[in-house]
C-alpha positions as CSV (number, residue, x, y, z in Angstrom):
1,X,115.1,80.3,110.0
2,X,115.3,81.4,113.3
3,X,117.5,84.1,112.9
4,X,114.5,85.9,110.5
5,X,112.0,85.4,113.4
6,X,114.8,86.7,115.7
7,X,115.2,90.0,113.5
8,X,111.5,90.5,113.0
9,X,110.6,90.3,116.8
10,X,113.7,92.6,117.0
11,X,112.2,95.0,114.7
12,X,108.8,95.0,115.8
13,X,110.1,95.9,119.1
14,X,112.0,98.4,118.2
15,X,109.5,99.5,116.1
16,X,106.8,99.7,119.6
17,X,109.3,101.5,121.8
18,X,110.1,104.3,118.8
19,X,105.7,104.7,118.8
20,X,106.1,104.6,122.9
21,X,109.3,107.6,122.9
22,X,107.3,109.5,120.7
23,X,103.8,109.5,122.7
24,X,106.0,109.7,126.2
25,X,105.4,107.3,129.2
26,X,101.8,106.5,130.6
27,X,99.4,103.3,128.6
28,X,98.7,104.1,125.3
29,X,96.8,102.8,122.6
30,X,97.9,103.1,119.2
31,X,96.8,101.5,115.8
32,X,99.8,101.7,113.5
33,X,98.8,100.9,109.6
34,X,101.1,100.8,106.8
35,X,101.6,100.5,103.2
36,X,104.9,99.0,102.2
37,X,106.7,98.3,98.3
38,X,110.0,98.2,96.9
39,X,111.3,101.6,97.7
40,X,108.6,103.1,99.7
41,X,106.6,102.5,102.6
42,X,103.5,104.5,103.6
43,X,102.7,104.8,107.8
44,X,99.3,105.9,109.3
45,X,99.6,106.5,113.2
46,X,96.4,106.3,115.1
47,X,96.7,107.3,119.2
48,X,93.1,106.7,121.1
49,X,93.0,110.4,123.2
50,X,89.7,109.0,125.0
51,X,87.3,110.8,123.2
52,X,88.2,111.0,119.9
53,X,91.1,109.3,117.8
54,X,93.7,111.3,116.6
55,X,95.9,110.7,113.3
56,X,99.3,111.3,112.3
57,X,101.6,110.3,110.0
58,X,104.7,107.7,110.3
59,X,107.8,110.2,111.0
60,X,110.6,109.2,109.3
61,X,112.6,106.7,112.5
62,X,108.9,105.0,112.5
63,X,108.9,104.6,108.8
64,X,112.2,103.2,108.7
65,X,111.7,100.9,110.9
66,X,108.5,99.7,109.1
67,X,110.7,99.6,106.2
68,X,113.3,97.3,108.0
69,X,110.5,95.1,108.8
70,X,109.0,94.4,105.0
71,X,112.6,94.1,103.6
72,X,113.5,91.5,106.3
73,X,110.8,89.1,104.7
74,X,112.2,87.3,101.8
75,X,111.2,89.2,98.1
76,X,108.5,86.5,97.7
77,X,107.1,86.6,101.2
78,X,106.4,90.2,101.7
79,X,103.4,91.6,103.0
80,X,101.5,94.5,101.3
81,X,99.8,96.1,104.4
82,X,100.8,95.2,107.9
83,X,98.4,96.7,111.1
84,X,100.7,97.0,114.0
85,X,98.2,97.1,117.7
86,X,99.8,98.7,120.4
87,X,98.0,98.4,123.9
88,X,100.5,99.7,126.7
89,X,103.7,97.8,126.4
90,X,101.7,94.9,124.6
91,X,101.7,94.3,120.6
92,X,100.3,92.6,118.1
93,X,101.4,92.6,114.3
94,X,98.8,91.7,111.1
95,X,100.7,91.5,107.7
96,X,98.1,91.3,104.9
97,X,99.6,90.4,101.5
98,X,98.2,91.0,98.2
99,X,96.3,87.9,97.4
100,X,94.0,88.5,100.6
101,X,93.5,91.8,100.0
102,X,89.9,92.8,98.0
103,X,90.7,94.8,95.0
104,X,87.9,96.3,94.9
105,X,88.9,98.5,98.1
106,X,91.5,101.1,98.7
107,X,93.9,101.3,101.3
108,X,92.4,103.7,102.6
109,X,89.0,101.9,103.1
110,X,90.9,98.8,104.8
111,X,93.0,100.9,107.2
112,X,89.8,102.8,108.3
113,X,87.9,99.6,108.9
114,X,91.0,99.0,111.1
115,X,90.6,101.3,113.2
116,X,86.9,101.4,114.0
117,X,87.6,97.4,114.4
118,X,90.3,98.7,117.0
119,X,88.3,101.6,118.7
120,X,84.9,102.0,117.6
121,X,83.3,104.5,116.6
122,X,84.8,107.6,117.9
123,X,85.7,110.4,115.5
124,X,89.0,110.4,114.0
125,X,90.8,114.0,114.6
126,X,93.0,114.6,111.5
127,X,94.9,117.5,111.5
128,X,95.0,120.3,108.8
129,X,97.0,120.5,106.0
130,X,99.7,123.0,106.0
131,X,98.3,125.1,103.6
132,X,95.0,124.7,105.3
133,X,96.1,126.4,108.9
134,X,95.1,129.7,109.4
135,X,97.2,132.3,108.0
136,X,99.4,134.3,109.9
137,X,98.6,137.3,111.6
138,X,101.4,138.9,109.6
139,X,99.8,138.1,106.3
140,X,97.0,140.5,105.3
């Protein structure tokens, strides 16, 4: 039994120092929220900028590791949605499985509540969609 909580702790910190290379050195604080099933995992990043919150999404070493993390549970014990706080060097991990979740929300609904639980009520920054950028100059 050990050895799981070994890996886990394992993952999660590896999982917090691949969030920490990819915002650079300095105290951050980051609200990772994922979505996890057999085969897929979903990762919303969100990096508190001071005045405004600002979203990305889990690049693929972050989402791997998230994977890691929900196929090191046993098949019966895995979470659906896991909130992963990051405050400097510091972290906390939330797994949330089905039965706990309400139904009657989205995913998207819980992981906003999230963050305005985490940082209030600034304004979430999400960036454009590709296709939503301006065009380029070379396009008439």
């Amino acid at each position: 039994m050990n050895d799981k909580f070994d890996r886990l702790n394992e993952l999660y910190s590896e999982l917090g120092a691949a969030i920490l290379e990819r915002f650079g050195p300095g105290k951050h604080e980051i609200l990772v929220y994922a979505r996890a099933g057999d085969m897929w995992v979903g990762v919303s990043i969100y990096h508190n900028e001071g005045d405004r919150i600002a979203y990305s999404d889990g690049v693929d070493d972050i989402a791997d590791i998230v994977r890691d993390i929900w196929y090191a549970e046993p098949a019966d014990k895995r979470w659906q949605e896991m909130q992963f706080d990051l405050n400097g060097a510091e972290f906390h991990a939330q797994n949330f499985f089905a039965e706990e979740l309400n139904k009657r929300e989205t995913y998207i609904v819980r992981r906003e509540r999230a963050v305005k639980e985490r940082f209030g009520d600034k304004p979430i920054y999400y960036p454009p969609w590709p296709d939503e950028e301006a065009p380029s100059p070379d396009i008439a």
